[in-house]
C-alpha atoms as one frame of an Amber mdcrd trajectory, in Angstrom:
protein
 153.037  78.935  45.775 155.486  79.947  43.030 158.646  79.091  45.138 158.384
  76.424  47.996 159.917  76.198  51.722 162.043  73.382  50.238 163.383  75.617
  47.634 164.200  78.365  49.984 166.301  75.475  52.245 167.959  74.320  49.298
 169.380  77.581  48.707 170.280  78.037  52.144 171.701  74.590  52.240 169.734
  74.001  55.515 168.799  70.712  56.271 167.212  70.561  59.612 163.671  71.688
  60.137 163.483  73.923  63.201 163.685  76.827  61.531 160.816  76.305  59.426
 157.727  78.422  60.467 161.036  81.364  60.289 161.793  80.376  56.739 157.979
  80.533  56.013 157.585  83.786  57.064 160.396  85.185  55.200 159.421  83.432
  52.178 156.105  84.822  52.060 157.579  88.072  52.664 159.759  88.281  49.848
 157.129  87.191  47.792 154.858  89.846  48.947 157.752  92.498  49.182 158.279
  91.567  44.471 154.196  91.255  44.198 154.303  94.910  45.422 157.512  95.886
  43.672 156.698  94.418  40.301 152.705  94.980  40.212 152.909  91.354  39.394
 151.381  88.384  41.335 154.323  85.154  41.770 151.085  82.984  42.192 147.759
  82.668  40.694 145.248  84.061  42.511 141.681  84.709  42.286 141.069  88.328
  41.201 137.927  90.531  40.510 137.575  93.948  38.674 134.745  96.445  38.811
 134.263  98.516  36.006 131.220 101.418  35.180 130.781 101.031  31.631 131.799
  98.485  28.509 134.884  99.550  26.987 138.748  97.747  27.365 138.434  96.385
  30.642 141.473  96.335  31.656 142.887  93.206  33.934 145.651  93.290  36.798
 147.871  90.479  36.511 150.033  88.352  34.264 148.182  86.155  31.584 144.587
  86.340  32.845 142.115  83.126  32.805 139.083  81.750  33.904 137.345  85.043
  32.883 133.857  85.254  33.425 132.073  89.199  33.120 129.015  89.700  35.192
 126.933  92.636  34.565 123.612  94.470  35.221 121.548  95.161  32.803 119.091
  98.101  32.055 116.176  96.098  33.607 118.617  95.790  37.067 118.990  91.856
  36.166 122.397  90.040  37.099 123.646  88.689  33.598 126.716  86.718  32.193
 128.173  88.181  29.375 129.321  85.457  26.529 132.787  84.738  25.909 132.421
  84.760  22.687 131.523  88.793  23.004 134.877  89.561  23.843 138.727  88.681
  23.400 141.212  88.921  25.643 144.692  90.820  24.952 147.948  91.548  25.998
 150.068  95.075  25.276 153.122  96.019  27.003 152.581  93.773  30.253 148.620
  94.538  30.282 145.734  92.639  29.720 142.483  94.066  28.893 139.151  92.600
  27.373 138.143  93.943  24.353 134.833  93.625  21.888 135.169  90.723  19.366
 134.836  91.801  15.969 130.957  92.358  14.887 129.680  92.367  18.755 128.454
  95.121  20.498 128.528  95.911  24.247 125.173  95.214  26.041 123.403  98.465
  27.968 124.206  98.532  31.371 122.232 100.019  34.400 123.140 103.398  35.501
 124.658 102.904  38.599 128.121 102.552  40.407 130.385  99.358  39.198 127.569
  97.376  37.272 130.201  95.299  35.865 132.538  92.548  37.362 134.927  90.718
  36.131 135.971  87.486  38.180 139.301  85.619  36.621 142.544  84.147  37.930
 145.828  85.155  36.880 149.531  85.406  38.063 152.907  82.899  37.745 152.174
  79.342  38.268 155.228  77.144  39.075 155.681  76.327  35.964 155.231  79.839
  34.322 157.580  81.702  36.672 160.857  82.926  35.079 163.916  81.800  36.615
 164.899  85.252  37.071 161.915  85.868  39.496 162.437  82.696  41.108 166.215
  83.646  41.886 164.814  87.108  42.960 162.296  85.653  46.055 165.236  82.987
  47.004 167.661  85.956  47.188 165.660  88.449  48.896 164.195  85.547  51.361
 167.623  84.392  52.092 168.867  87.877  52.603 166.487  88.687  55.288 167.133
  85.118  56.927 170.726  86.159  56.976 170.692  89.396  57.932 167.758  89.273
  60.321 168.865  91.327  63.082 169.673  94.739  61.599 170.253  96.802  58.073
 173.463  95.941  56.530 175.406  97.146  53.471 175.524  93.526  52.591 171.640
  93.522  53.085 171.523  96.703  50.892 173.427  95.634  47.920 171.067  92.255
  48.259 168.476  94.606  47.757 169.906  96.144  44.560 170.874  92.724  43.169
 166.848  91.418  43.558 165.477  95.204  42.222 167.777  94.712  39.217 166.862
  91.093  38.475 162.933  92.394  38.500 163.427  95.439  36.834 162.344  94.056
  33.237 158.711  92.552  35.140 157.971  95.319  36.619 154.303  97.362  35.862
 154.629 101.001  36.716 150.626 102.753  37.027 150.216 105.770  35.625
């Protein structure tokens, strides 16, 4: 987990451990609440993406790894495509796999999602910026605070952790 229970108590200044399975819960809700907001994952997590045809696959996530590409071929076999086949990149927030130069995409079988690709990616502890961080503790302790109804306090909380993910956030188009 990219921020921990004893983090989120630290913050709080809370020493005593009654509260914990309350913490926990708001914890893992802020961290859901800026996985959603910023199209990002705060913790690696195992991923897969179908895809219909060869091309720039591209990856949800921050920093892909682990990547292996699983495909049917024209003869309806299960294959592994070699690493060396394709490179990963990054532009503008989003990774995509891409053919290495002088390799060509194997034929695929004509039918729905013949390709997978299987990887891990997101913040690990050590990869997530501070500014994140300091986004989950304040939106976590906000709702710990302010647990019994909207407030303008609660609101401008809100703002404060929008405006500190702003610059991580993926927008779809």
């Amino acid at each position: 987990m990219s921020v921990t229970l004893d983090e989120l108590k630290s913050h709080l200044r809370i020493t005593w451990t009654n509260e914990d399975s309350l913490l926990q819960i708001y914890l893992d809700a802020a961290i859901n609440f800026l996985n959603e907001y910023t199209g990002q994952r705060l913790s690696v997590e195992s991923r897969v993406s179908y895809f219909d045809s060869f091309g720039d696959l591209e990856l949800i996530g921050d920093s892909p790894t682990s990547i292996v590409v699983n495909y049917i071929d024209v003869d309806g076999a299960l294959q592994v495509l070699s690493s060396s086949i394709f490179t990963l990149k990054q532009h503008k927030a989003r990774a995509y796999l891409t053919l290495s130069y002088d390799q060509s995409w194997p034929e695929v079988r004509s039918e729905d999602a013949p390709i997978n690709v299987a990887y891990s990616s997101g913040y690990s502890v050590s990869t997530l910026p501070d500014t994140l961080k300091a986004a989950v503790l304040i939106e976590a302790a906000t709702q710990y605070e302010f647990r019994e109804n909207e407030s303008i306090v609660k609101l401008q909380a809100r703002k404060t952790v929008e405006r500190l993910v702003g610059p991580y956030r993926i927008f779809n188009l």
